[in-house]
PDBQT receptor file of N, H, CA, C and O in Angstrom, charges set to zero:
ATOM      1  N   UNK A   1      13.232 164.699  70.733  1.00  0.00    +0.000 N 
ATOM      2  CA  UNK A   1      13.534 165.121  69.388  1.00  0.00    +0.000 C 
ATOM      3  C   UNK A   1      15.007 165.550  69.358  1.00  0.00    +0.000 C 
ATOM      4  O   UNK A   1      15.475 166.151  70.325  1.00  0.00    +0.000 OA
ATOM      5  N   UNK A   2      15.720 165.277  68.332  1.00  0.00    +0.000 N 
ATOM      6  H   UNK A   2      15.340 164.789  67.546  1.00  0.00    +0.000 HD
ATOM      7  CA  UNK A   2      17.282 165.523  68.291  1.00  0.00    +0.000 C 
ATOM      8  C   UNK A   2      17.696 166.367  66.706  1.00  0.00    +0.000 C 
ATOM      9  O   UNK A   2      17.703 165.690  65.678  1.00  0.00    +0.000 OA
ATOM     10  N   UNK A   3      17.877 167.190  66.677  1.00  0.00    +0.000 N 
ATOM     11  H   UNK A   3      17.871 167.740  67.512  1.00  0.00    +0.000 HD
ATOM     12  CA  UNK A   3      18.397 167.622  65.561  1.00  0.00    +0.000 C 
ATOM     13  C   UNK A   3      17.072 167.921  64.814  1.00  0.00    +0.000 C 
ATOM     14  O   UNK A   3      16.940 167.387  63.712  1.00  0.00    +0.000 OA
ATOM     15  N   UNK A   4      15.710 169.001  65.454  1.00  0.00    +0.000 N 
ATOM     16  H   UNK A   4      15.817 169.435  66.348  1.00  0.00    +0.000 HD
ATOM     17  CA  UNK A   4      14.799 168.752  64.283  1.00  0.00    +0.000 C 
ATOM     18  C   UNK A   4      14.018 167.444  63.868  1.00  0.00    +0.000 C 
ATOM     19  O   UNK A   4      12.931 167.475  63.291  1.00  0.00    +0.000 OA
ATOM     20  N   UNK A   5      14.587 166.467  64.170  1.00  0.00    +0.000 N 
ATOM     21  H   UNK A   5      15.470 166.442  64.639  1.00  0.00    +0.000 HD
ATOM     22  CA  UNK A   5      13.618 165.087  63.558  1.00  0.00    +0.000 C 
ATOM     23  C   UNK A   5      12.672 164.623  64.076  1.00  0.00    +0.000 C 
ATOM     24  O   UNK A   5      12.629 163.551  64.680  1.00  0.00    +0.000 OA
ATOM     25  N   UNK A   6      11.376 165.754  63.810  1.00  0.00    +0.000 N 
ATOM     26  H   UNK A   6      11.411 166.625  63.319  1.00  0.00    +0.000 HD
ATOM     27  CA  UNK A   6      10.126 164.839  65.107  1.00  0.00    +0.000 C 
ATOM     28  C   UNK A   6       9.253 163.681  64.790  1.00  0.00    +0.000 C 
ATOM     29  O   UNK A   6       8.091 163.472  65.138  1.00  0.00    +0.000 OA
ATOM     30  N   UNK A   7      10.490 162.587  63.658  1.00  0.00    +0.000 N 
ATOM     31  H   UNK A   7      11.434 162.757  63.375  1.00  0.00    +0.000 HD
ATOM     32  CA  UNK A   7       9.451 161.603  63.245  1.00  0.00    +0.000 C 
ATOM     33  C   UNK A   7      10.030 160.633  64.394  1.00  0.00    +0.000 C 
ATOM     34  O   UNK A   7       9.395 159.585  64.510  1.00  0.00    +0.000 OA
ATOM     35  N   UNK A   8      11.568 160.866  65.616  1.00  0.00    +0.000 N 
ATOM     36  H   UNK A   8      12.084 161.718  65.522  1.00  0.00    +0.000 HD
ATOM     37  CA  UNK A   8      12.245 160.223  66.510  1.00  0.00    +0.000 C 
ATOM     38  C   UNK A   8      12.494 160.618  67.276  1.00  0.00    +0.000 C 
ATOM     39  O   UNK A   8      13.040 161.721  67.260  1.00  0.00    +0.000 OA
ATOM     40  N   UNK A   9      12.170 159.764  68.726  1.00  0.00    +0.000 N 
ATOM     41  H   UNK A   9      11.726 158.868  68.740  1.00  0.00    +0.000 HD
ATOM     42  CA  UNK A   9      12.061 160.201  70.085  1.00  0.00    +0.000 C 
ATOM     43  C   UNK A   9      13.918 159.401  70.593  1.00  0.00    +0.000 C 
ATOM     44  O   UNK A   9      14.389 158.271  70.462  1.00  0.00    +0.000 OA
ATOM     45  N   UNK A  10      14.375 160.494  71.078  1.00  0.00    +0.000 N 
ATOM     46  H   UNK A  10      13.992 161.412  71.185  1.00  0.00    +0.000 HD
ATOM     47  CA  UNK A  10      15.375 159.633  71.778  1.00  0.00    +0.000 C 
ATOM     48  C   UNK A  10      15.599 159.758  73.420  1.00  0.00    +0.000 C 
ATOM     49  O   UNK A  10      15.404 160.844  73.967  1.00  0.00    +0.000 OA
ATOM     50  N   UNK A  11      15.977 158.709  74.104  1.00  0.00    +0.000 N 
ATOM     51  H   UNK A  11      16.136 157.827  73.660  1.00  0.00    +0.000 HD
ATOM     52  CA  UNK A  11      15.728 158.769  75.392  1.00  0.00    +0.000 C 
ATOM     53  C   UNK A  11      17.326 158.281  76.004  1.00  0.00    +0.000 C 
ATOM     54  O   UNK A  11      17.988 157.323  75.604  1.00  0.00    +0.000 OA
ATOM     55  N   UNK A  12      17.700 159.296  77.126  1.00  0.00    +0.000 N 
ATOM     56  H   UNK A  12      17.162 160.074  77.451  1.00  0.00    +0.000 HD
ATOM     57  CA  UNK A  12      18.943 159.109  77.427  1.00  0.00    +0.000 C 
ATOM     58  C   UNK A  12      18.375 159.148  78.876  1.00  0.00    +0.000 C 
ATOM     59  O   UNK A  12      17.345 159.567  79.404  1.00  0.00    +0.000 OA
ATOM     60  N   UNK A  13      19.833 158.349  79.394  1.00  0.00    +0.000 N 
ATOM     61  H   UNK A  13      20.670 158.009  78.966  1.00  0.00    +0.000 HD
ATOM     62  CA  UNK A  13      19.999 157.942  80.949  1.00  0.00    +0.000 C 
ATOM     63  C   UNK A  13      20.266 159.197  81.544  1.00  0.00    +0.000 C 
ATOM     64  O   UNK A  13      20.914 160.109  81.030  1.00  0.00    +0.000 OA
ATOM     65  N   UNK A  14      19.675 159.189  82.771  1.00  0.00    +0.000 N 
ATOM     66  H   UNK A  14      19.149 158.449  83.188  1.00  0.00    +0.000 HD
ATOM     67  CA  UNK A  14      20.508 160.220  83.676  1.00  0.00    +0.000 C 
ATOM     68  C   UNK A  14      21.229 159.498  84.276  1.00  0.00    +0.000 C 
ATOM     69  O   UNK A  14      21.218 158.271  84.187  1.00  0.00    +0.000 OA
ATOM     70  N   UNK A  15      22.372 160.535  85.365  1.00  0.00    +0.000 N 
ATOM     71  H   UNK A  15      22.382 161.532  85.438  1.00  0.00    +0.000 HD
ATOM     72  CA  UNK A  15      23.013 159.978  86.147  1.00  0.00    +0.000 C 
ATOM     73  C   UNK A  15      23.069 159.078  87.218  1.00  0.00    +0.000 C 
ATOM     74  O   UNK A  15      23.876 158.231  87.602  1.00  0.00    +0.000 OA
ATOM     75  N   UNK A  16      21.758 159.587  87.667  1.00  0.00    +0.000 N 
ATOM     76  H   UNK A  16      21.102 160.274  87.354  1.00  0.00    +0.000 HD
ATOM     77  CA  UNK A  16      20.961 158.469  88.962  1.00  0.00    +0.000 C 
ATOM     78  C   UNK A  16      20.693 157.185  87.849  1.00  0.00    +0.000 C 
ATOM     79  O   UNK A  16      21.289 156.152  88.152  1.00  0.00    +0.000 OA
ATOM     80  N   UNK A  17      20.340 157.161  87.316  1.00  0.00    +0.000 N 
ATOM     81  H   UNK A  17      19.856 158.001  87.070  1.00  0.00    +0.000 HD
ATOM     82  CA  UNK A  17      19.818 156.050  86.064  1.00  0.00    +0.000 C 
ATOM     83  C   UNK A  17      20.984 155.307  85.744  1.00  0.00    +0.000 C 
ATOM     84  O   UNK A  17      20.894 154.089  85.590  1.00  0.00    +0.000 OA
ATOM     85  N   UNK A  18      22.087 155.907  85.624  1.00  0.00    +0.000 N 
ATOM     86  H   UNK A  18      22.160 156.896  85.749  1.00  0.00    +0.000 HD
ATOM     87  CA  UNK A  18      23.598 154.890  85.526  1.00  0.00    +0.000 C 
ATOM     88  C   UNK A  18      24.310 154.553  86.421  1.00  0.00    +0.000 C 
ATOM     89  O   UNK A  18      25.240 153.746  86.418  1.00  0.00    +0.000 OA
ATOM     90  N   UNK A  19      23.652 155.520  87.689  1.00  0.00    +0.000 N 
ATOM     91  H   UNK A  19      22.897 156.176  87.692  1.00  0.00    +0.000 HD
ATOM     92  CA  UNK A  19      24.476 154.845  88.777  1.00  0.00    +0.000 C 
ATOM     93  C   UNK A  19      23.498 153.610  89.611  1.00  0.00    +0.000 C 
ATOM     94  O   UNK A  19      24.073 153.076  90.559  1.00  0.00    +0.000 OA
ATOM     95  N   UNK A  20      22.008 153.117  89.297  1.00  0.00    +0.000 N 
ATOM     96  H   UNK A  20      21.540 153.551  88.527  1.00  0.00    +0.000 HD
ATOM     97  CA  UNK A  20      21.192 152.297  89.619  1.00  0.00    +0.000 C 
ATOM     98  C   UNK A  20      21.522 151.346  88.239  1.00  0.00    +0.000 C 
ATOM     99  O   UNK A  20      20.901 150.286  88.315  1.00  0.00    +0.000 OA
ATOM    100  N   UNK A  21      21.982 151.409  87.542  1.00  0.00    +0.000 N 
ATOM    101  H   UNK A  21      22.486 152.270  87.480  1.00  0.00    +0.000 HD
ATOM    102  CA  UNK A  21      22.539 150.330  86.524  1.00  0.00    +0.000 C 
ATOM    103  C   UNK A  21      23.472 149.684  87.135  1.00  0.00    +0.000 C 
ATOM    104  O   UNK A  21      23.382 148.567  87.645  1.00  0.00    +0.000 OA
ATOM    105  N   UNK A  22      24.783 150.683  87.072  1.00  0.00    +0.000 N 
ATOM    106  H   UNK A  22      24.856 151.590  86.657  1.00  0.00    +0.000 HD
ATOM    107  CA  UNK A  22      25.740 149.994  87.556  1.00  0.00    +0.000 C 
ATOM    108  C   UNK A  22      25.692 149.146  88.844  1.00  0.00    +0.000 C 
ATOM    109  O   UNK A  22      26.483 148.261  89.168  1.00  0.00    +0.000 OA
ATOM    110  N   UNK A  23      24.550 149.614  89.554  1.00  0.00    +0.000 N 
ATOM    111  H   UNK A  23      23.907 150.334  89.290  1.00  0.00    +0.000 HD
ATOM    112  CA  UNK A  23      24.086 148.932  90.915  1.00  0.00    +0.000 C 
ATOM    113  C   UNK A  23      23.731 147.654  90.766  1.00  0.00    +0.000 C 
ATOM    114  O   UNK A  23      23.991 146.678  91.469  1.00  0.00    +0.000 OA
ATOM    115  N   UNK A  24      22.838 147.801  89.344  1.00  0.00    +0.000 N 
ATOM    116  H   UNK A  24      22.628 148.594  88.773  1.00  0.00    +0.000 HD
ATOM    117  CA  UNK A  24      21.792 146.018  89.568  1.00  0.00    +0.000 C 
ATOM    118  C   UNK A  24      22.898 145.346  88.410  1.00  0.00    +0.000 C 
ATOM    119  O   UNK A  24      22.680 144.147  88.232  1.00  0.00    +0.000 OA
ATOM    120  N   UNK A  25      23.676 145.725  87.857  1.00  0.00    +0.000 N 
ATOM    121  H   UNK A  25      23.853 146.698  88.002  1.00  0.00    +0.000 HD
ATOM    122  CA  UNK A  25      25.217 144.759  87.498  1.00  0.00    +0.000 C 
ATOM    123  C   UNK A  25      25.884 144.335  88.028  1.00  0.00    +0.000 C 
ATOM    124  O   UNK A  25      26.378 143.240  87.760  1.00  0.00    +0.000 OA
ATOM    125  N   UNK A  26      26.189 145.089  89.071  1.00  0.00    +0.000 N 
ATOM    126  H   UNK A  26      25.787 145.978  89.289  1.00  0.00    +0.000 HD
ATOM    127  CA  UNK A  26      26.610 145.038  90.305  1.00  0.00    +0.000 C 
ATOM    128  C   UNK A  26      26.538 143.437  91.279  1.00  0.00    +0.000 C 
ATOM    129  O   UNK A  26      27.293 142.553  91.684  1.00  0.00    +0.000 OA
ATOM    130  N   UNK A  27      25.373 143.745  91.290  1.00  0.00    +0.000 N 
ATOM    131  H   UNK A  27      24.759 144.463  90.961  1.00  0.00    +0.000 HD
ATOM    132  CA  UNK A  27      24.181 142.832  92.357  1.00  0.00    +0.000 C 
ATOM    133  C   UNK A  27      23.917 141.765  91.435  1.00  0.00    +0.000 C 
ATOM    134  O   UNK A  27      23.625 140.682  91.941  1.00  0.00    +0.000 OA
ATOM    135  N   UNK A  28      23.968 141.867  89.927  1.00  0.00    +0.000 N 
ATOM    136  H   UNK A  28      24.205 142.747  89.516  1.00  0.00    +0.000 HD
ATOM    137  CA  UNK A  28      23.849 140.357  89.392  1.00  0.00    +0.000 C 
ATOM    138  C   UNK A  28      24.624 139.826  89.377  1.00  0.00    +0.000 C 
ATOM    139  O   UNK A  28      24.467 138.605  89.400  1.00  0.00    +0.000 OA
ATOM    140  N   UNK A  29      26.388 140.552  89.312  1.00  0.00    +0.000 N 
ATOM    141  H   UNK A  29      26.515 141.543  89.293  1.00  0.00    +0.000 HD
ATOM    142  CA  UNK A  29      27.762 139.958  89.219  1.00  0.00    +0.000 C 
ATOM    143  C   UNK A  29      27.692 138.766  90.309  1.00  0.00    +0.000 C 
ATOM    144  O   UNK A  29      27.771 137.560  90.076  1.00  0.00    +0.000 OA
ATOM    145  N   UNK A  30      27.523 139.410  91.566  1.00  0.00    +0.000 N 
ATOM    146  H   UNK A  30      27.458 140.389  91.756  1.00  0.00    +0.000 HD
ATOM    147  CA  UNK A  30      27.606 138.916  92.813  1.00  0.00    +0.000 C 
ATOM    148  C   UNK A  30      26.806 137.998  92.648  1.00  0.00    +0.000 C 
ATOM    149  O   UNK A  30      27.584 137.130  92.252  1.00  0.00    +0.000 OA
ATOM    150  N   UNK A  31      25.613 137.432  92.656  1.00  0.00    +0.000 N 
ATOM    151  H   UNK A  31      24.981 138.137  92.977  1.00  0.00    +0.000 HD
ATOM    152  CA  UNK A  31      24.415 136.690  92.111  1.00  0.00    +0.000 C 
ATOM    153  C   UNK A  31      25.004 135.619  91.594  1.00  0.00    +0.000 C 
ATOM    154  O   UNK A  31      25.181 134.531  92.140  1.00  0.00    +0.000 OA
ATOM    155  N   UNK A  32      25.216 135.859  90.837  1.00  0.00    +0.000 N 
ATOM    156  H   UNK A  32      25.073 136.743  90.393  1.00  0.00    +0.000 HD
ATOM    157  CA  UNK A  32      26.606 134.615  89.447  1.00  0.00    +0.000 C 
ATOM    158  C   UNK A  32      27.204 134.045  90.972  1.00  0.00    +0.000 C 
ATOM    159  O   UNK A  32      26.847 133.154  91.744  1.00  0.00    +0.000 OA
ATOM    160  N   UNK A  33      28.273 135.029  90.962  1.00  0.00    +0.000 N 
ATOM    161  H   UNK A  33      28.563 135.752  90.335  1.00  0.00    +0.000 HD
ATOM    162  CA  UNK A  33      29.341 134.326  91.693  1.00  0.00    +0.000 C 
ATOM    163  C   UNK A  33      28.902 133.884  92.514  1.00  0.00    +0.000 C 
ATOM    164  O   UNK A  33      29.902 133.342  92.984  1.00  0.00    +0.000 OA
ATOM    165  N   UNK A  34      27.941 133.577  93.312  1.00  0.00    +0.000 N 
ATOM    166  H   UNK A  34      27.129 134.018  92.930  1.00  0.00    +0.000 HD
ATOM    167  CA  UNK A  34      27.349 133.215  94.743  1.00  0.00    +0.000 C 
ATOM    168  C   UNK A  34      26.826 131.241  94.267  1.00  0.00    +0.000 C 
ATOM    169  O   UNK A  34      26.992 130.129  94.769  1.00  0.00    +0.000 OA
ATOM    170  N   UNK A  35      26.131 131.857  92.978  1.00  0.00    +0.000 N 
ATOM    171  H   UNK A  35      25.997 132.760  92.570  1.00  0.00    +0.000 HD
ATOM    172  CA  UNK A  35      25.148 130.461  92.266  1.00  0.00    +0.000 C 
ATOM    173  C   UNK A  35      26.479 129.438  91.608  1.00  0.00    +0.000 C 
ATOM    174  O   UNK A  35      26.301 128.230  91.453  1.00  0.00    +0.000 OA
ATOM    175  N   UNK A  36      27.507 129.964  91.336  1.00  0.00    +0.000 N 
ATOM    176  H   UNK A  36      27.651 130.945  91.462  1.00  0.00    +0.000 HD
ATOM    177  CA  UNK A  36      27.708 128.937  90.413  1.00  0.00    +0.000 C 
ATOM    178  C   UNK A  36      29.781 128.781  91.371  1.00  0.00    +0.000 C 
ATOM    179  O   UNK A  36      30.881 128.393  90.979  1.00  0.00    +0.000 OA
ATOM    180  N   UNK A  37      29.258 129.318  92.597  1.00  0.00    +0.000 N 
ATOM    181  H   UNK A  37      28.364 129.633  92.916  1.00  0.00    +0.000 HD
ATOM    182  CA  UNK A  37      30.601 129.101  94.032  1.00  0.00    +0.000 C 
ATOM    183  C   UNK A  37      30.776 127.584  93.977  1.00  0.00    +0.000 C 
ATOM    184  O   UNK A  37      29.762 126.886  93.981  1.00  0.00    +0.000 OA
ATOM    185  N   UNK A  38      32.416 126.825  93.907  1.00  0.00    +0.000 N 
ATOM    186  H   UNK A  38      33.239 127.393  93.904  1.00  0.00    +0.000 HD
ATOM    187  CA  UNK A  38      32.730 125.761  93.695  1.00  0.00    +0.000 C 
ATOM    188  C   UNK A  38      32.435 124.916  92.626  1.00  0.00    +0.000 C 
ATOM    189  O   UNK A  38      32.362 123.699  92.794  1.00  0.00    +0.000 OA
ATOM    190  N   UNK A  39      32.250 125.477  91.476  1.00  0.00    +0.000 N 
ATOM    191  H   UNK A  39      32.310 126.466  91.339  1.00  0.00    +0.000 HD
ATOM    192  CA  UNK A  39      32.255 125.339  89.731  1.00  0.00    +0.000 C 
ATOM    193  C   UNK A  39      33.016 125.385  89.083  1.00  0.00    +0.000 C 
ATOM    194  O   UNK A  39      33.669 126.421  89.205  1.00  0.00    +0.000 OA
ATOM    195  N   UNK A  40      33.391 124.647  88.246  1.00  0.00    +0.000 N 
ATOM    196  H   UNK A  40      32.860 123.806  88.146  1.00  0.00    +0.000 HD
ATOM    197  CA  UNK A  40      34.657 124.769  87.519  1.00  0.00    +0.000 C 
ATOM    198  C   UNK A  40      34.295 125.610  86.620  1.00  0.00    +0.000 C 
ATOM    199  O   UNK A  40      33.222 126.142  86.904  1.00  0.00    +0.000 OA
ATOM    200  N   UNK A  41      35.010 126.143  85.094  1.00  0.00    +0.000 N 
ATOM    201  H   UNK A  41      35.882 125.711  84.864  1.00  0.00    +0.000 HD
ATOM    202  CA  UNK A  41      34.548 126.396  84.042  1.00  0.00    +0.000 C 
ATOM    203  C   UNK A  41      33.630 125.720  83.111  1.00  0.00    +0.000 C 
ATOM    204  O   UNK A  41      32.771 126.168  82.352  1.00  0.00    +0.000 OA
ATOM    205  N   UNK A  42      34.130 124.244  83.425  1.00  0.00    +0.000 N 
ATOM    206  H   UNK A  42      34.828 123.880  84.042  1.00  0.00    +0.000 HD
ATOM    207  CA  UNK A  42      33.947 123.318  82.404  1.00  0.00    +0.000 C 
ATOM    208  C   UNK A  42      32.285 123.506  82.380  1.00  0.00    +0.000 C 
ATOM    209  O   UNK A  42      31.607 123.822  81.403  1.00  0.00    +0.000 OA
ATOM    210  N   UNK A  43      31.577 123.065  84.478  1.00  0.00    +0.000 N 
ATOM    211  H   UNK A  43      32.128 122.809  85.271  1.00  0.00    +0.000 HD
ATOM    212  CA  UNK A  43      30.886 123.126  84.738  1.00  0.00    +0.000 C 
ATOM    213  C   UNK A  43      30.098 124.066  84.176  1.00  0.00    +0.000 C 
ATOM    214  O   UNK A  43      29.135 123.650  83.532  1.00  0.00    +0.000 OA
ATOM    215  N   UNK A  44      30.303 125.465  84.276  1.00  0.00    +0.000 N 
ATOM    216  H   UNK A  44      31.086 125.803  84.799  1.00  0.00    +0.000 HD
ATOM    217  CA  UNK A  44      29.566 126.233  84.402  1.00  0.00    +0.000 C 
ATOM    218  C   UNK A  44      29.116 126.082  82.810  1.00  0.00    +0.000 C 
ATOM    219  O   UNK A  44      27.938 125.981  82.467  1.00  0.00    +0.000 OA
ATOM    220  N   UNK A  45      30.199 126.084  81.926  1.00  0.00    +0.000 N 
ATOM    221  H   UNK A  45      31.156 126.167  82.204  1.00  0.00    +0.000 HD
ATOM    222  CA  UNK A  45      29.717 125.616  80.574  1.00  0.00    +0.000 C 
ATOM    223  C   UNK A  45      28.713 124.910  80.128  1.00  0.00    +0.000 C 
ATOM    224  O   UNK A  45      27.851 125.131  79.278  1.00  0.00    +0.000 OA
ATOM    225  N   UNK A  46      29.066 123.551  81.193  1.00  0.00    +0.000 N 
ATOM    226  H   UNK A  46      29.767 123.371  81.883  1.00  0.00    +0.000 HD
ATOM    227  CA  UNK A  46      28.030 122.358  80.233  1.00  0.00    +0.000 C 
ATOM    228  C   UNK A  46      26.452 123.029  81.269  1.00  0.00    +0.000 C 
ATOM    229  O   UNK A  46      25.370 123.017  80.681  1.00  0.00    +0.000 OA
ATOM    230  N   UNK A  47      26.494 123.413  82.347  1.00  0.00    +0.000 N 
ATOM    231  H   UNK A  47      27.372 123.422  82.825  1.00  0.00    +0.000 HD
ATOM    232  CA  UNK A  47      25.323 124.110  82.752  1.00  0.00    +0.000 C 
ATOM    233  C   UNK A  47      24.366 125.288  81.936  1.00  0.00    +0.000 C 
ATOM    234  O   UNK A  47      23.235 125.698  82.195  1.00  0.00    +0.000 OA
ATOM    235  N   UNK A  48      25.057 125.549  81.142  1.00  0.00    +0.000 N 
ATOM    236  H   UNK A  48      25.976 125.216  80.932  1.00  0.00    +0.000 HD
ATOM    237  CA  UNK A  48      24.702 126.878  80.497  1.00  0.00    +0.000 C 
ATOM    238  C   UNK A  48      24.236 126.560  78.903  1.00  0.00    +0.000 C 
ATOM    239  O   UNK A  48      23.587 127.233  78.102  1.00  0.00    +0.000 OA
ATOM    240  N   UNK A  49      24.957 125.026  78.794  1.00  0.00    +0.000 N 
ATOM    241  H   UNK A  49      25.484 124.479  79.444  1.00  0.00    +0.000 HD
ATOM    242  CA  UNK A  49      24.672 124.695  77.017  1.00  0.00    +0.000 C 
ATOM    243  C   UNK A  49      23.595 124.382  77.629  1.00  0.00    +0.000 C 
ATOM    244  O   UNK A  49      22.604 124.962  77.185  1.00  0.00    +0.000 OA
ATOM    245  N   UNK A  50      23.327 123.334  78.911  1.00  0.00    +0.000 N 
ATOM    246  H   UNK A  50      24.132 122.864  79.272  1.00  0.00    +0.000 HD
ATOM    247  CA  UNK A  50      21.899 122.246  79.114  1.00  0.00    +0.000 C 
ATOM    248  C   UNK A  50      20.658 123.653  78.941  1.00  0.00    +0.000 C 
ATOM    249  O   UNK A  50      19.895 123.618  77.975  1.00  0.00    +0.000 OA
ATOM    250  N   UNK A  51      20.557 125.045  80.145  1.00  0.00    +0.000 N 
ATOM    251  H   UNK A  51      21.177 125.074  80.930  1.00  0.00    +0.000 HD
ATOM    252  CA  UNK A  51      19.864 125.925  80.094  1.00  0.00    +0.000 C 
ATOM    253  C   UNK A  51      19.197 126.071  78.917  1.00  0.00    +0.000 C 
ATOM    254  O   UNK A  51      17.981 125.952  78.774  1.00  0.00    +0.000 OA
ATOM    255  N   UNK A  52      20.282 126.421  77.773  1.00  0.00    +0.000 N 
ATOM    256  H   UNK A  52      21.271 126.517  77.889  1.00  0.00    +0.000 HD
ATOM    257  CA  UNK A  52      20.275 126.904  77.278  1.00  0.00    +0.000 C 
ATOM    258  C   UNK A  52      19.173 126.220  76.295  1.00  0.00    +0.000 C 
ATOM    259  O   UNK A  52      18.618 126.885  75.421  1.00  0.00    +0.000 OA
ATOM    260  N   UNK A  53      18.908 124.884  76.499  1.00  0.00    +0.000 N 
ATOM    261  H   UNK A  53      19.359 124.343  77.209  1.00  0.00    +0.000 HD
ATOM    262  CA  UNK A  53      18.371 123.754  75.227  1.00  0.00    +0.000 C 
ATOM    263  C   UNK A  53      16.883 123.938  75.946  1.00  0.00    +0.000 C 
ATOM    264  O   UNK A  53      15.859 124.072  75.276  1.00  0.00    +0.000 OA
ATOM    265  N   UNK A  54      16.897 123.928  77.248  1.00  0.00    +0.000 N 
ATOM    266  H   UNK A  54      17.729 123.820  77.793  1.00  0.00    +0.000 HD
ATOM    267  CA  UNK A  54      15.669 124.625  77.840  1.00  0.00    +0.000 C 
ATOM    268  C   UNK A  54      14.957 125.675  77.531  1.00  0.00    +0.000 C 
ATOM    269  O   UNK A  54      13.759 125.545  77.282  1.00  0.00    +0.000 OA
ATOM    270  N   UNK A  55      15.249 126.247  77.515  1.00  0.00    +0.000 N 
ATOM    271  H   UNK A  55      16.223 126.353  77.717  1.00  0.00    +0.000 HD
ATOM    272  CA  UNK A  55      14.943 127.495  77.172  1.00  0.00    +0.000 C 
ATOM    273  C   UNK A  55      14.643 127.463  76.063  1.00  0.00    +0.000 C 
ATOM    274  O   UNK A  55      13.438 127.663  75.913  1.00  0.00    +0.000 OA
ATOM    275  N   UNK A  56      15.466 127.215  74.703  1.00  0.00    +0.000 N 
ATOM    276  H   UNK A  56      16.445 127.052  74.825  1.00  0.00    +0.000 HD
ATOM    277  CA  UNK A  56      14.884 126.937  73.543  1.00  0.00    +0.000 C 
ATOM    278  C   UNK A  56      13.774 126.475  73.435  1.00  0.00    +0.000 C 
ATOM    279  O   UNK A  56      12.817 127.077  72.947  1.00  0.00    +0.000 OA
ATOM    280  N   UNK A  57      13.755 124.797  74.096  1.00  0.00    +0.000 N 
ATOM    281  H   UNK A  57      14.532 124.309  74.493  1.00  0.00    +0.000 HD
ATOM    282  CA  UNK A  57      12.315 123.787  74.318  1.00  0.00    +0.000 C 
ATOM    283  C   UNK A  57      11.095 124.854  74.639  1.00  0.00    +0.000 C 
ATOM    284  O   UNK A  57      10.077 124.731  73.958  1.00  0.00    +0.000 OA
ATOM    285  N   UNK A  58      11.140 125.810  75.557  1.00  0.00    +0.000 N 
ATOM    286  H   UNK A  58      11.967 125.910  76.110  1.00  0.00    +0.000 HD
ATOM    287  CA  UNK A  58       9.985 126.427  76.269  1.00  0.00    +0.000 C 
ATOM    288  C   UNK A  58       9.805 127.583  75.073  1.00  0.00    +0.000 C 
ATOM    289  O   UNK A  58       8.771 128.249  75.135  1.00  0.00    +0.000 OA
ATOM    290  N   UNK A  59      10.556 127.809  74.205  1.00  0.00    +0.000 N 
ATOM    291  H   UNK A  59      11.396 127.269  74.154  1.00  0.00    +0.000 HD
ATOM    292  CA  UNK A  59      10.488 128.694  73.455  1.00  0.00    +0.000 C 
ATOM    293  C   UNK A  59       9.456 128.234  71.611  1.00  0.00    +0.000 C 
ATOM    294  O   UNK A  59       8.666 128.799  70.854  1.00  0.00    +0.000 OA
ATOM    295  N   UNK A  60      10.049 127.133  71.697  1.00  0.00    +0.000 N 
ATOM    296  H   UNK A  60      10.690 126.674  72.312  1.00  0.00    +0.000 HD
ATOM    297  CA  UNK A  60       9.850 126.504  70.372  1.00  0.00    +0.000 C 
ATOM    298  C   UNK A  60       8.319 125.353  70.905  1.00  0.00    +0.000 C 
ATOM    299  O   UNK A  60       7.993 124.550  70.031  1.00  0.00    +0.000 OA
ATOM    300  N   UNK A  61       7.606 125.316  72.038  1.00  0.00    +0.000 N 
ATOM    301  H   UNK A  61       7.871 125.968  72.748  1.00  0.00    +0.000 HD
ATOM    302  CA  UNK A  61       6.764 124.727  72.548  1.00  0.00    +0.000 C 
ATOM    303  C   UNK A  61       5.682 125.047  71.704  1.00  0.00    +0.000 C 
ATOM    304  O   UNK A  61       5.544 126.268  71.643  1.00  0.00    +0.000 OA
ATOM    305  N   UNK A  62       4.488 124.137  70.722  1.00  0.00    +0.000 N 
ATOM    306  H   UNK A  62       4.600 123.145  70.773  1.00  0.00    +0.000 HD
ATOM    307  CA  UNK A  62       3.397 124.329  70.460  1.00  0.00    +0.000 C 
ATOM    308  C   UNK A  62       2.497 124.176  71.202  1.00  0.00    +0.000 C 
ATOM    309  O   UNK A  62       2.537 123.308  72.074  1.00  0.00    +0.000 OA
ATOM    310  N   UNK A  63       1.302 125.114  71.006  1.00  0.00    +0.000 N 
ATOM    311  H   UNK A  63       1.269 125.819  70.298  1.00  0.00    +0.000 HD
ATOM    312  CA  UNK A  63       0.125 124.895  71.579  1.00  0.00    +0.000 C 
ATOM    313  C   UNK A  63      -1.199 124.883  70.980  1.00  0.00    +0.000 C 
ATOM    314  O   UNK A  63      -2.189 124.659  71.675  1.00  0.00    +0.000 OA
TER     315      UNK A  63
């Protein structure tokens, strides 16, 4: 509750909580750079439009 308003819950980070953020940002940065090592831009681009149409497909899939 913030200011009286108990119709809203607000939830803040602790410090351990931002410093295990900054950790798994961290660890995904590295991740990237590891997956997409000897890539151009161009590459990584047209890799990321193709994903990206994937992802849509699996998204927009009827059943």
């Amino acid at each position: 509750m913030l200011n009286g308003n108990r119709r809203s819950f607000y939830v803040f980070m602790t410090e351990k909580g931002k410093d295990q953020a900054a950790a798994v940002a961290k660890a995904f940065l590295e991740l990237e750079e590891e997956a997409f090592y000897g890539l151009s831009e161009k590459e990584r681009e047209a890799f990321m439009k193709v994903f990206q149409k994937v992802y849509t497909n699996t998204l927009d899939r009827k059943e």
